[in-house]
Every structure is written in structure tokens, then in C-alpha cells.
C-alpha positions, 0 to 999 in steps of 0.5 A: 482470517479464514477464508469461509469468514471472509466470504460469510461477513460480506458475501462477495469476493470483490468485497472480500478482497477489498476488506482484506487490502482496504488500507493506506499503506497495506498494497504498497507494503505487499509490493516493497516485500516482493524482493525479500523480507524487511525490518519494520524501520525499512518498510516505514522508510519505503513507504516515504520514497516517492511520496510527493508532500507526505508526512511521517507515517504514523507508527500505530498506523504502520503497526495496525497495518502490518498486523491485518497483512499478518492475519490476512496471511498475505505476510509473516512476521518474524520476531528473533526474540532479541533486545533490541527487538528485531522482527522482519516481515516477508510475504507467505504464498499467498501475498506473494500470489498477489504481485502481479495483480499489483503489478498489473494495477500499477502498469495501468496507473502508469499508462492512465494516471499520468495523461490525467494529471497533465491536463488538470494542471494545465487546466489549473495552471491557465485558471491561476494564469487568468485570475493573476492577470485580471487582477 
């Protein structure tokens, strides 16, 4: 997508680059490509790793996905034209541009989430504690 349509349809680059990552999976496919490129079956099988009570990602999802990456030029799409089909993806300059802004999103999750969590199931865990014994 060219860049004057990006900032014409919204008018601001904030809401710009939330257009363009705005997706389920679109940021943690950008980070699985950092070390290389990968088959679609890889980056299904990493989008899974990690993900606490996560279903099947959806192929259609993955695939529409990956396609808005592709005409966002922040990844390629390599197809070797050969039955099986084999297409891998890899980042362009532009996605790999974009790293260590994801980099610096998942530090702060690391250093600001985690304290979250503790108290809010501490919290619930004291609730389901005194409801169980004042039954």
C-alpha cells in the first residue's frame, strides 16, 4: 500500500501504523521472521508456542494475515512454483525496520504485565477463597 494512501485514508501516522499492524497475529509474525524466513506450516506452529489455552489458528485468518503483511511490504512472499506448494515468507527492509519497535513493546510488556497479572489473581483467588468458605 503506498504510503500517500496510508496517510490520505486516515490522515495520521498513529492511525496509519495501527492500520497496517492492526491483527491478531500480524506483530508476532513480524517477530517470529526476524531470524529468517519461514514456511507458512512454521509460522502457524509458532504462532501456538507459548499461547496458554489457544486454539487452532485458523488457516484463512493466517492466510488474510500474511497477505496484509505482503501488501503492507513489511514481509515477501516467496512461491518456488513447485507441487507441493512451497512458499516461505521473510521480512523486507521495511518489517525488518520494525523489530526493535517490537522489541521495545515486548520489554515493557515483560516489565509491566507480569506485576499486573500477580495481584488480579491474587485478588481472585482470595474471592474464590471466601465464597468457597462461606458457603
Amino acid at each position: 500500500m503506498p504510503k500517500d494512501e496510508l496517510l490520505d485514508g486516515c490522515g495520521c501516522p498513529i492511525m496509519a501504523f495501527q492500520k497496517i499492524i492492526s491483527g491478531k497475529y500480524k506483530v508476532r509474525i513480524l517477530w517470529d521472521l526476524q531470524d529468517g524466513p519461514l514456511r507458512y506450516s512454521e509460522i502457524k506452529g509458532g504462532l501456538l508456542r507459548g499461547a496458554v489455552g489457544s486454539g487452532e489458528v485458523a488457516p484463512r485468518v493466517l492466510s488474510r494475515e500474511l497477505k496484509a503483511l505482503t501488501e503492507a511490504e513489511l514481509i515477501v512472499r516467496k512461491d518456488f512454483g513447485l507441487v507441493p506448494p512451497r512458499v516461505e515468507y521473510r521480512l523486507t527492509r521495511k518489517g525488518r525496520s520494525f523489530i526493535p519497535i517490537v522489541a521495545a513493546i515486548r520489554k515493557w510488556g515483560a516489565r509491566h504485565l507480569d506485576g499486573d497479572r500477580a495481584p488480579r489473581n491474587s485478588a481472585v483467588r482470595s474471592h474464590r477463597l471466601s465464597a468457597a468458605g462461606s458457603r
